[in-house]
C-alpha positions in Angstrom: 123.0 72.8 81.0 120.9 72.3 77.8 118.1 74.3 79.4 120.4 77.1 79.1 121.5 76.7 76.0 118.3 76.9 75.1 117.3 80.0 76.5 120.9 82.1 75.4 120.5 80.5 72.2 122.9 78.9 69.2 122.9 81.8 65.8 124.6 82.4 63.2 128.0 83.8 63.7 129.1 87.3 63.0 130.0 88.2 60.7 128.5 85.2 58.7 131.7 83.2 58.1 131.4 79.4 56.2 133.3 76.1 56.7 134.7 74.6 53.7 134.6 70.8 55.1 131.2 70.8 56.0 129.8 73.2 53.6 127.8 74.9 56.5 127.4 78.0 58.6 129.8 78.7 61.8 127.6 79.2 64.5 128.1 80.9 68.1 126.2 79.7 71.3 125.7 81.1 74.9 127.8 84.0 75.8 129.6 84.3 72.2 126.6 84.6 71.4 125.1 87.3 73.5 128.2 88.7 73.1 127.6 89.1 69.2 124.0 90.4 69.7 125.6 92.6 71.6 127.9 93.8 69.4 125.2 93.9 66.3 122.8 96.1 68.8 125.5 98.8 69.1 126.7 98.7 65.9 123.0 99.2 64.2 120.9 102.4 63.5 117.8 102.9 64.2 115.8 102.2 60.8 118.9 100.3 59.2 116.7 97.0 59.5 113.4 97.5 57.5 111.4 94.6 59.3 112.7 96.1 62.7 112.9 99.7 62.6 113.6 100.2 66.1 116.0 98.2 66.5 119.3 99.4 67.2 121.2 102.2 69.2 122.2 105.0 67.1 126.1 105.5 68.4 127.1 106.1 65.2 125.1 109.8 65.1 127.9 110.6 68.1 131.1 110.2 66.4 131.5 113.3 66.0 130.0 115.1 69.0 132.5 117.0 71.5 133.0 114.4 74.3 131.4 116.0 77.7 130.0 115.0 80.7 126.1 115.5 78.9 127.4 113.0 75.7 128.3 110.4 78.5 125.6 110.2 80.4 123.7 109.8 76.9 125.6 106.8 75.4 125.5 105.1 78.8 121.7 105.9 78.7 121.3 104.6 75.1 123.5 101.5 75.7 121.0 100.7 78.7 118.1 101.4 76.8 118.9 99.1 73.8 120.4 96.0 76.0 116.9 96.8 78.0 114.6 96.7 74.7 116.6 94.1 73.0 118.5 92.1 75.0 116.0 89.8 77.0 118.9 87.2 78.1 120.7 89.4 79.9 120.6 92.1 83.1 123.0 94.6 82.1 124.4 95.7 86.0 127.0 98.3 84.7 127.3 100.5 81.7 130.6 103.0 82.0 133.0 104.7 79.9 136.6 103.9 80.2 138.2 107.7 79.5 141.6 106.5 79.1 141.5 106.8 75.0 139.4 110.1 74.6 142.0 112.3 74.0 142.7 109.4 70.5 139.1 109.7 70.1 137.8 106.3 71.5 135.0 105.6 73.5 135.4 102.7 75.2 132.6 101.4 76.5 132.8 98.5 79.7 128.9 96.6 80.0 129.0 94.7 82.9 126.1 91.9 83.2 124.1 89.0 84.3 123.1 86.4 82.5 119.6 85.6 83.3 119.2 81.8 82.6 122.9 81.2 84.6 122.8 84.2 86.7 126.6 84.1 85.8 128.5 87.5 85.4 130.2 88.5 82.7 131.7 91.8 81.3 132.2 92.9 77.5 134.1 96.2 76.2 133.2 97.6 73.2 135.5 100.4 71.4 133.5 103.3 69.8 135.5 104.8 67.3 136.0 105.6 63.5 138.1 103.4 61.8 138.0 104.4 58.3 139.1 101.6 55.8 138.8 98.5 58.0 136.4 97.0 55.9 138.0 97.4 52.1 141.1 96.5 53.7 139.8 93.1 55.5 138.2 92.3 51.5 141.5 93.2 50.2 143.1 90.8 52.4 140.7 88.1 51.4 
């Protein structure tokens, strides 16, 4: 089992979160893990990070594109692409698009994959949409 670990890896949490008793970071390990990476590679755009300005998968430049058979087959395709090119842990086996929200404007998004090291299954959804405010409201909430 620690072989594993070592190969999906222990990181930071995200966001960065703190614990007061111990005065240190809140990490996540294995699939949490991947899981977050995950999230952070569809969440970035391209040239946000200026050590790695590849990195990332550009979603964001699709919010507001009409939602068509084309604009599916490209955000499956740039899902792939980024879990392929920065994703080494796992095998990503599906990619789809759960439909069942278009018409409310979300793009949900169902990544079915391997991981690797375990060769253990598991599946992740990730809602595409804009949710204006979310942030100032969690800082408000703070």
């Amino acid at each position: 089992m620690s072989t594993d670990r070592k190969f999906t890896g222990t990181g930071w949490g995200f966001p960065p979160t703190f614990e007061k008793t111990t005065k240190g970071v809140v990490l996540s390990s294995d699939v949490e893990d991947i899981e977050q990476s995950l999230r952070i590679l569809l969440g970035t755009l391209k040239g946000e990070r200026v050590m790695h300005p590849s990195y990332g998968c550009n979603l964001n430049e699709l919010l507001f594109e009409s939602y068509n058979l084309t604009i599916k087959n490209y955000i499956i395709d740039l899902v792939k692409t980024a879990i392929l090119f920065y994703e080494a842990r796992i095998e990503p086996l599906k990619v789809s698009i759960n439909e069942a929200f278009i018409h409310e404007g979300q793009v949900v998004l169902e990544i079915e994959y391997l991981v690797r090291s375990t060769n253990s299954r598991f599946n992740m959804v990730y809602p595409f949409y804009i949710n204006e405010g979310i942030e100032i409201q969690q800082l408000i909430k703070s």
